[in-house]
Wavefront OBJ file of the C-alpha trace (Angstrom):
o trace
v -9.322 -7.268 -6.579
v -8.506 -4.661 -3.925
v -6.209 -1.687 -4.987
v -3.431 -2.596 -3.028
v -3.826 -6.028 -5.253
v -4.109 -4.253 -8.404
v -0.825 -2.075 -7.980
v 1.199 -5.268 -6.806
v 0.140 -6.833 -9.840
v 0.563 -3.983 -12.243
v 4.212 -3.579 -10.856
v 5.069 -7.539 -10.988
v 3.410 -7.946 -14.745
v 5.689 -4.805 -15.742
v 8.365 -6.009 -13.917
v 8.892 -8.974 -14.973
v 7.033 -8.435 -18.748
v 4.500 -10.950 -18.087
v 0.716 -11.190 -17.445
v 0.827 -11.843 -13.389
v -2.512 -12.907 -11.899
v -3.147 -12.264 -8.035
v -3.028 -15.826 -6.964
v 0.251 -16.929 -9.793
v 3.634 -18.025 -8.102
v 5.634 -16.070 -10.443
v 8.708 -18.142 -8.405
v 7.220 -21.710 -8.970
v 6.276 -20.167 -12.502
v 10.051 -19.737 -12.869
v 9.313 -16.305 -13.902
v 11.324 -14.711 -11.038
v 14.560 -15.694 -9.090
v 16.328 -14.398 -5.292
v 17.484 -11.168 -7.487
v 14.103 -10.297 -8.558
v 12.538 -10.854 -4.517
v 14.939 -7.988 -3.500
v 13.596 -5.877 -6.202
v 10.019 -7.076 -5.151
v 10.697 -6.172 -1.211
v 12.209 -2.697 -2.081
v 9.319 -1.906 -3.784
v 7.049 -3.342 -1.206
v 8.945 -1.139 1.388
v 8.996 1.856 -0.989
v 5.474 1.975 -2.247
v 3.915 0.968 0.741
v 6.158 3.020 3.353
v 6.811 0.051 5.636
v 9.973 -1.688 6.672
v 10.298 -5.226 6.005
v 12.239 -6.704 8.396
v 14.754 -9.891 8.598
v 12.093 -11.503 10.532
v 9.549 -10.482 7.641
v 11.393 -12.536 4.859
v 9.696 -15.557 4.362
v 9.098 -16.035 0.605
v 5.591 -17.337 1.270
v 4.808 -13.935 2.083
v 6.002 -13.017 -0.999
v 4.952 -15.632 -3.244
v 1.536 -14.041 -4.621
v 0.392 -10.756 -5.583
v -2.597 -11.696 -2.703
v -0.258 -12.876 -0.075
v 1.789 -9.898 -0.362
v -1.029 -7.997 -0.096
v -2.012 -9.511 3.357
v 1.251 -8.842 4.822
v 1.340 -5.336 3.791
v -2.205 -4.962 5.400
v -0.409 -6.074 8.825
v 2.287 -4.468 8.285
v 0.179 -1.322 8.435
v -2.582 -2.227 10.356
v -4.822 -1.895 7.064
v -8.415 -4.042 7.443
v -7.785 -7.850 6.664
v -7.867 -8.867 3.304
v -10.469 -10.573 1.850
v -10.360 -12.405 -1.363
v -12.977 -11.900 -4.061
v -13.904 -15.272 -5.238
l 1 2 3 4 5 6 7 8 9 10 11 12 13 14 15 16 17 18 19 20 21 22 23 24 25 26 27 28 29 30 31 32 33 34 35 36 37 38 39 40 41 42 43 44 45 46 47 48 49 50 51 52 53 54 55 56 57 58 59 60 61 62 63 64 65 66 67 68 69 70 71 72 73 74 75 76 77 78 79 80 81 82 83 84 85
């Protein structure tokens, strides 16, 4: 797990108080709702000094600690991501 993977993770088990692997869709999981993804984009934008634009929100993007991950890598122009399996 990259760092960028570990923070996301750390902030989305705190957030919503419950053990959040990198690949878990905390939405299908029914652990988060459409309140809880604008608290997840703030902090993407925040934390990660980016601007997420209308064009950006696609929940699949948003769906995984890993996929957010890759889009905050383009977003930045950080190397791609690659998963360790």
């Amino acid at each position: 797990m990259n760092d960028i993977t570990r923070e996301i993770t750390e902030f989305l088990s705190a957030a919503l108080r419950s053990e959040v692997g990198p690949d878990d869709d905390y939405f299908a999981l029914g652990l988060a709702d459409s309140l809880f993804a604008l608290e997840l984009v703030t902090f993407v934008e925040s934390r990660f000094s980016l601007t997420v634009e209308v064009e950006d929100l696609d929940l699949e993007s948003f769906r995984t600690a890993n996929r957010i991950t890759r889009f905050v890598q383009r977003k930045t122009g950080s190397p791609e991501f690659t998963e360790n399996r």
